[in-house]
KEZATOR-433894 format. One record per residue (C-alpha): x, y, z; residue number from 1. Coordinates in nm, 2 decimals. Each point is the difference from the previous one (the first is absolute). Layout:
! residues N
ATOM       px       py       pz   resi
ATOM        X        Y        Z    NUM
...
END
This chain:
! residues 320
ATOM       px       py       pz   resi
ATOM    -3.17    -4.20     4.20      1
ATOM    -0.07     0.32    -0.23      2
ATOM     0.04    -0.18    -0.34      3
ATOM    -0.36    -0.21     0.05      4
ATOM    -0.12     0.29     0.10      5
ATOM     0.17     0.24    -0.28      6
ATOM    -0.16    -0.33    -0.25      7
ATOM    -0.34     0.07     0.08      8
ATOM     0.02     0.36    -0.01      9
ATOM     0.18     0.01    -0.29     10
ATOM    -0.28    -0.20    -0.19     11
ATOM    -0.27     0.24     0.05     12
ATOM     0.26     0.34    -0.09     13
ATOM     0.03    -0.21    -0.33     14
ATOM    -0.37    -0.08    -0.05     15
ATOM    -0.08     0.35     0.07     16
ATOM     0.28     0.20    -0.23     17
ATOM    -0.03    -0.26    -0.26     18
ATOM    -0.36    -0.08    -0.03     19
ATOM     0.09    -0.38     0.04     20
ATOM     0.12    -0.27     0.25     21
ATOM     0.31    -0.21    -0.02     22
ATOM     0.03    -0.28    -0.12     23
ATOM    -0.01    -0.33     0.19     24
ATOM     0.36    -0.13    -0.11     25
ATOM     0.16     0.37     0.09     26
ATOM    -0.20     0.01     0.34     27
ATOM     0.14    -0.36    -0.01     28
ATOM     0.38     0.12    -0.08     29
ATOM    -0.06     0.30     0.23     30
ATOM    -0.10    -0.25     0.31     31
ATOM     0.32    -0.23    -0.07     32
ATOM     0.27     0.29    -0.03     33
ATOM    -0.17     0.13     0.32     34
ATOM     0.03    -0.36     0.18     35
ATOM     0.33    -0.01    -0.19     36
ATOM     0.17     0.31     0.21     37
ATOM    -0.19    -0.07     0.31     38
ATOM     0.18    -0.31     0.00     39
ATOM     0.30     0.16    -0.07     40
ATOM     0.03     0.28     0.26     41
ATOM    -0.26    -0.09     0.24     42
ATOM    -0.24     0.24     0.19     43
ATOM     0.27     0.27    -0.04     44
ATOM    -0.16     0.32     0.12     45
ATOM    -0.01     0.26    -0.27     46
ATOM     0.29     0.27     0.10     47
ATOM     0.20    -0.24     0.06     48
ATOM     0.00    -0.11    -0.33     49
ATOM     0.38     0.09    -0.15     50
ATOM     0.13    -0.04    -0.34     51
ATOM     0.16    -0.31     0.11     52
ATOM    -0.26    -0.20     0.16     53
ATOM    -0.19     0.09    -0.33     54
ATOM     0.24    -0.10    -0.20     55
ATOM     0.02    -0.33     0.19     56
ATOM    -0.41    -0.06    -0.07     57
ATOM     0.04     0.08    -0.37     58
ATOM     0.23    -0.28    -0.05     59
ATOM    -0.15    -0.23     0.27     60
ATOM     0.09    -0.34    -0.12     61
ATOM     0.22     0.05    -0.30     62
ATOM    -0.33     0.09    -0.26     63
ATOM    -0.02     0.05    -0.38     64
ATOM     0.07     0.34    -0.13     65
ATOM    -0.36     0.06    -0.05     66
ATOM    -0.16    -0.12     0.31     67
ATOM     0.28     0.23     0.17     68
ATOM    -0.15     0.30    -0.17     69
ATOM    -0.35    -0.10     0.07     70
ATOM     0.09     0.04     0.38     71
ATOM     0.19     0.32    -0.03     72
ATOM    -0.31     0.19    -0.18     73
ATOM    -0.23    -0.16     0.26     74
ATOM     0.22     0.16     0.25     75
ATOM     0.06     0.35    -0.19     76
ATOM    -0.36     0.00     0.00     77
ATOM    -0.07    -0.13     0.34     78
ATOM     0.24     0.28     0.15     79
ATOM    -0.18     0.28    -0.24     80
ATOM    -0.33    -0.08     0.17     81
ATOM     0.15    -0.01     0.38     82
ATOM     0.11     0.36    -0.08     83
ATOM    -0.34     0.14    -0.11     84
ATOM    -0.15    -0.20     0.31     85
ATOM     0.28     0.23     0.19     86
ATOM     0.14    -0.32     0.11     87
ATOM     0.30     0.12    -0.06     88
ATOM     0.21     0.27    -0.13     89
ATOM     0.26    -0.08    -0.23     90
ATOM    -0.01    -0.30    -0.25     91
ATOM     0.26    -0.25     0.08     92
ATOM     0.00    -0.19    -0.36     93
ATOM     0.10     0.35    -0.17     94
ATOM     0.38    -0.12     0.09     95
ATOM    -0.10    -0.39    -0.12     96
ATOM     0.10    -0.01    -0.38     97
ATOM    -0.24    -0.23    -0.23     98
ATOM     0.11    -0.36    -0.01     99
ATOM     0.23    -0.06    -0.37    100
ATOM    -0.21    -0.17    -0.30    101
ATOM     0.22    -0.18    -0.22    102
ATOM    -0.07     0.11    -0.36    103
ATOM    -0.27    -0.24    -0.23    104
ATOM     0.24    -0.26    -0.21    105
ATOM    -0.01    -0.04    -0.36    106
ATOM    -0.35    -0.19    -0.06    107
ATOM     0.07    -0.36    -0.10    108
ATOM    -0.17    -0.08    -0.30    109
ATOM    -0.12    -0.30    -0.22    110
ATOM     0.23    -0.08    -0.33    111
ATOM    -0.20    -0.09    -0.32    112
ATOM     0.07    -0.35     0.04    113
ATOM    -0.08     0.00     0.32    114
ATOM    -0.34     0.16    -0.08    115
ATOM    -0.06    -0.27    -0.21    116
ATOM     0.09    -0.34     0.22    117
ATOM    -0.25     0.18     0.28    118
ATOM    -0.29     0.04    -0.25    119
ATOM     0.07    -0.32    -0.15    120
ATOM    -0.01    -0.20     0.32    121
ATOM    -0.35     0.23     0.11    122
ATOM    -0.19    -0.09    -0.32    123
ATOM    -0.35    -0.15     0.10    124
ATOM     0.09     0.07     0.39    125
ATOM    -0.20     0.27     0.20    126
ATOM     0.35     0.23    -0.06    127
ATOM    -0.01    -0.02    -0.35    128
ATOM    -0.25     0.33    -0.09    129
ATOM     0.14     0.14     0.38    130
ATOM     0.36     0.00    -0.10    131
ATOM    -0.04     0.17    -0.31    132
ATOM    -0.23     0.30     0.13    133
ATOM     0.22     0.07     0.29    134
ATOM     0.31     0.06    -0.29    135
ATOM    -0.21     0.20    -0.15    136
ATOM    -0.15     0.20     0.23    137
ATOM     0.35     0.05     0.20    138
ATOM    -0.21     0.07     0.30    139
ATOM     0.12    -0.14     0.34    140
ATOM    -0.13    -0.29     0.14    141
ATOM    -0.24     0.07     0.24    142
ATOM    -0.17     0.26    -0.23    143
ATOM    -0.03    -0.35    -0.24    144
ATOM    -0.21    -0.16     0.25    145
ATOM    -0.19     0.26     0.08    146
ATOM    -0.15     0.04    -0.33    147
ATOM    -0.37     0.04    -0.08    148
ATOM    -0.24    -0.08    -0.31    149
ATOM    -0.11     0.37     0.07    150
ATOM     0.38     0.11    -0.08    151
ATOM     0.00    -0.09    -0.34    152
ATOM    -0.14     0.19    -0.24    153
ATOM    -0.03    -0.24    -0.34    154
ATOM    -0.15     0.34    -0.19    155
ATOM     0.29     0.22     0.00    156
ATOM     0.25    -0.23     0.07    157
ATOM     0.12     0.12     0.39    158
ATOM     0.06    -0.16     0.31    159
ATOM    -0.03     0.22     0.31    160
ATOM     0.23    -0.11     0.31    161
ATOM    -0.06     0.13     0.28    162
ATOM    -0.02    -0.27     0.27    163
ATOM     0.24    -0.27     0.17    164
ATOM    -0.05    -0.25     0.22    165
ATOM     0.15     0.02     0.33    166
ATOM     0.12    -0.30     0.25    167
ATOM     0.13     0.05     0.35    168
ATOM     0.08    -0.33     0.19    169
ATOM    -0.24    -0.14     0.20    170
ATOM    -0.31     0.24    -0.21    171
ATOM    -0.21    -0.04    -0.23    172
ATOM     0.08     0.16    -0.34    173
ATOM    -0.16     0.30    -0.13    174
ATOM     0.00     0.27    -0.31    175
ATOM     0.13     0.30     0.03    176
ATOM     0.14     0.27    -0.21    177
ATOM     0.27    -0.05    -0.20    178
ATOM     0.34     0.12     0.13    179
ATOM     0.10     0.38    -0.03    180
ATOM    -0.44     0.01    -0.02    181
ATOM     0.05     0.10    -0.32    182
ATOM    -0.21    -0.19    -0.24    183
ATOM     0.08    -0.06    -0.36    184
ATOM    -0.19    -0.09    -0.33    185
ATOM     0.23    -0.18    -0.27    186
ATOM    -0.12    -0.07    -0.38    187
ATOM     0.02    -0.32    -0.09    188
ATOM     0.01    -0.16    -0.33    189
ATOM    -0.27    -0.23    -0.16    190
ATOM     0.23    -0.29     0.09    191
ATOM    -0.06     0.07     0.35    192
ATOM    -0.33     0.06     0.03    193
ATOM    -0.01    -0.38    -0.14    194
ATOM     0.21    -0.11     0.24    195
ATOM    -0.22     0.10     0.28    196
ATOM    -0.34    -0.11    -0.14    197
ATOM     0.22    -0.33    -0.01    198
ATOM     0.12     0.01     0.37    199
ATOM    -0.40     0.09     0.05    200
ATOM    -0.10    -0.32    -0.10    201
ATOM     0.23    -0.22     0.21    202
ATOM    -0.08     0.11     0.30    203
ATOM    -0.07    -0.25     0.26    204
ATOM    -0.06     0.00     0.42    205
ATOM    -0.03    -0.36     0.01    206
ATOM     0.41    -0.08     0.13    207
ATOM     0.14    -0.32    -0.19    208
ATOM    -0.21    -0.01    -0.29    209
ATOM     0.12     0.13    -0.33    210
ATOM    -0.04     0.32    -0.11    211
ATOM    -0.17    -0.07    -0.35    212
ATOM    -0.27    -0.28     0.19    213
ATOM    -0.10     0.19     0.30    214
ATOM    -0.31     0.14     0.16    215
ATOM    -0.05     0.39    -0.10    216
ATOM    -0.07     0.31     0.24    217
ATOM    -0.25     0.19    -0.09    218
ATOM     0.05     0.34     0.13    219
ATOM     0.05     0.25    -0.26    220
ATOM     0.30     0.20     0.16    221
ATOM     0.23    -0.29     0.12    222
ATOM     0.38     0.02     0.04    223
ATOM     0.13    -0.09    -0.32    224
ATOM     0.25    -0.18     0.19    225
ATOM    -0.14    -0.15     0.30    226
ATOM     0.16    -0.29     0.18    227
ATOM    -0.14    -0.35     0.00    228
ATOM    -0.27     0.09     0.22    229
ATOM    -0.08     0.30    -0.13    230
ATOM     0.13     0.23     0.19    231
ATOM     0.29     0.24     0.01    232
ATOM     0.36    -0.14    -0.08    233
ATOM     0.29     0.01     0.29    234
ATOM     0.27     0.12    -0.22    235
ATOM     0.22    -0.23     0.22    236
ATOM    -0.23    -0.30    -0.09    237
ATOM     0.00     0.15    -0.39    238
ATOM     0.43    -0.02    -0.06    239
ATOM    -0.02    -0.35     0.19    240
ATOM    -0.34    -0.18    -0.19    241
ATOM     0.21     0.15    -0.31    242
ATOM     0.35    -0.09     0.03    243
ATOM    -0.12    -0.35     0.10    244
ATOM    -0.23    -0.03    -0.29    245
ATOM     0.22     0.19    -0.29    246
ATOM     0.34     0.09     0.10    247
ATOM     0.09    -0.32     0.13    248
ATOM    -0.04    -0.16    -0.33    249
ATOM     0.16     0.24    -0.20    250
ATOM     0.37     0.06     0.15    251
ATOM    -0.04     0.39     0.01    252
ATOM     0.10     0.07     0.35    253
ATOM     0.09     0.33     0.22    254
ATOM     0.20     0.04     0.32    255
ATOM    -0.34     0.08     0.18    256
ATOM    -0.34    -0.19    -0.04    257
ATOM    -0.21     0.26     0.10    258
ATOM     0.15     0.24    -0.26    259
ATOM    -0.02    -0.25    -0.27    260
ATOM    -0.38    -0.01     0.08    261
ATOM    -0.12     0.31     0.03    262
ATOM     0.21     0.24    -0.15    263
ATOM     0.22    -0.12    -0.32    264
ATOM    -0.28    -0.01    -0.23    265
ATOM    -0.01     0.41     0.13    266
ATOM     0.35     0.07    -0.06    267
ATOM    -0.02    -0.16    -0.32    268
ATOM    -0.32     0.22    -0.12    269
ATOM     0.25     0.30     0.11    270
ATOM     0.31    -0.13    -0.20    271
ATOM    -0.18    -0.05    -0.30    272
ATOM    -0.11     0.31     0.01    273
ATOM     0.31     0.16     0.08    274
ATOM     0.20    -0.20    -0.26    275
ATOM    -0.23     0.10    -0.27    276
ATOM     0.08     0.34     0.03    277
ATOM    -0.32     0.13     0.23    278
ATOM     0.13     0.32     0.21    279
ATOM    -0.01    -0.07     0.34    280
ATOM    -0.25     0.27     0.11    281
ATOM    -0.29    -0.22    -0.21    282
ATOM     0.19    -0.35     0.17    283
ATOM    -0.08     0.20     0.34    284
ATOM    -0.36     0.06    -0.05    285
ATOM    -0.06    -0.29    -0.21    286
ATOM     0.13    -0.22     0.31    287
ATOM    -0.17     0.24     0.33    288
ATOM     0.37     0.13     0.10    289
ATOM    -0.01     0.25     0.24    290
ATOM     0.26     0.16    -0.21    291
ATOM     0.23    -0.04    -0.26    292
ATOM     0.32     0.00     0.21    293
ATOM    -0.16    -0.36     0.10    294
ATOM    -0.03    -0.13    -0.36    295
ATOM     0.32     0.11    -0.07    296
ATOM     0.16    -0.21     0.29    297
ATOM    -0.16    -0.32    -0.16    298
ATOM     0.03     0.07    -0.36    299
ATOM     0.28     0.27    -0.12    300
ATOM     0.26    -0.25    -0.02    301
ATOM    -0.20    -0.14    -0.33    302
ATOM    -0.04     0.35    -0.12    303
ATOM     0.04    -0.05    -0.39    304
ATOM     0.27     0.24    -0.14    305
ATOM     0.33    -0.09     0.19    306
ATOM     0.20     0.24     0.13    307
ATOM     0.27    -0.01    -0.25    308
ATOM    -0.24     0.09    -0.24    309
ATOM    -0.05     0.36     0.11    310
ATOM     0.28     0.19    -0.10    311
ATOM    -0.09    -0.19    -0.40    312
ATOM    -0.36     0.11     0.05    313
ATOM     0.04     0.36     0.08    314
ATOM     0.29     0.05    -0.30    315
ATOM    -0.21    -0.12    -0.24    316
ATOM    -0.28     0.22     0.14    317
ATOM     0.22     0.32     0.05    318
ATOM     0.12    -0.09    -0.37    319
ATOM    -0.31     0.01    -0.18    320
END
């Protein structure tokens, strides 16, 4: 019974140290781990909470790595608060260790030919001018979709992202900051730039009707990218509307749909990169990594200079 009330008290510490509320979809994650272990343990008083029965509620139902982690900070958290209520005195999850995450895998990417067969089979669809931005930009998805006329700055040739959109079943979507909150502002060539006056002009909210002989919205700051009714994009509905419209006809296919959607034209961004000899620390900040170790998960495999290579490069250095 003290994790609804932990919730709510926990929103206004964070509004009052940070000068900002949560956001709906982590209130939403928050209520759902909270349901989550309140189903799993019942209305378990507090010191009676051992390392076993919290173990038990962390892995409730066999989860995913990351939804396993989502419960044990709510619950590290939840047990730091009962102790400055003077609810109790010790902190049970101090002996609970933090559920394993297995590492990222190597990013799967789009080959050249590939590339080609997917842009062929989008020319004069609404993907055509889409496809090409998002390899491009390298951004993720839902930071895509979330895109504004106001975040593109035709002058000096930047693009600011610093928004995503954000689904949660059974909501409404929303924009909020992009992940990590860091925002980023990439240069982008000429060729760009006339890609997205392009993707501009084909705009639509009118679902059904071609892209090229539709009605137009007016409002000056649109999504660049909005959905058939001109609203914000389920990346979900995105990787399926796209697969069955493009990949279908082209034979390029991956293990999992939703990757092949959403995130290959990302990975790809990063590999060319990479494979062209950019260090990784620009890759990083070029793709909103938290850090490089992550970009080097995805992307050192394609590292240029081989490692048999080293001992050659560093004689001939040393020798001259």
């Amino acid at each position: 019974e003290y994790l609804p009330v932990w919730l709510g008290r926990h929103q206004v510490r964070h509004k009052r140290r940070n000068g900002r509320e949560l956001g709906v979809g982590t209130i939403l994650n928050y209520e759902r781990a909270c349901q989550q272990l309140i189903n799993a343990s019942g209305k378990t008083k507090l010191r009676n909470c051992s390392k076993r029965i919290l173990e038990d509620a962390i892995f409730w139902n066999n989860p995913s790595p990351h939804t396993s982690v989502k419960r044990h900070l709510v619950l590290t958290v939840a047990f730091k608060a009962a102790l400055v209520d003077g609810l109790m005195d010790h902190n049970p999850m101090a002996r609970v260790d933090r559920p394993f995450i297995p590492e990222a895998k190597e990013g799967i990417f789009f080959e050249a030919w590939e590339r080609e067969k997917i842009f062929e089979a989008a020319q004069g669809t609404r993907w055509e001018f889409a496809l090409q931005i998002h390899l491009q930009l390298g951004c993720r998805i839902s930071e895509l979709l979330a895109l504004r006329e106001s975040d593109i700055d035709y002058v000096n040739n930047k693009v600011s992202i610093s928004k995503s959109t954000n689904f949660l079943r059974g909501h409404y979507g929303e924009i909020k900051p992009t992940k990590n909150h860091e925002a980023r502002v990439q240069a982008v060539s000429d060729e760009t730039l006339d890609l997205f006056r392009k993707q501009k002009d084909l705009r639509t909210f009118r679902y059904g009707l071609d892209f090229k002989a539709a009605l137009w919205v007016q409002d000056e700051d649109q999504l660049l990218f909005p959905n058939a009714i001109s609203g914000l994009w389920n990346p979900r509905h995105y990787a399926t509307e796209l697969h069955n419209d493009v990949y279908s006809k082209t034979g390029v296919t991956r293990p999992d749909r939703k990757t092949l959607g959403t995130h290959c034209f990302r990975h790809t961004c990063g590999a060319i990169l990479v494979s062209a000899g950019v260090p990784l620390k620009v890759v990083s900040e070029f793709l909103g990594h938290k850090t490089v170790a992550v970009t080097e998960a995805h992307y050192a495999h394609l590292l240029s200079e081989p490692k048999e290579q080293v001992a050659s490069i560093l004689t001939k250095a040393l020798a001259g």
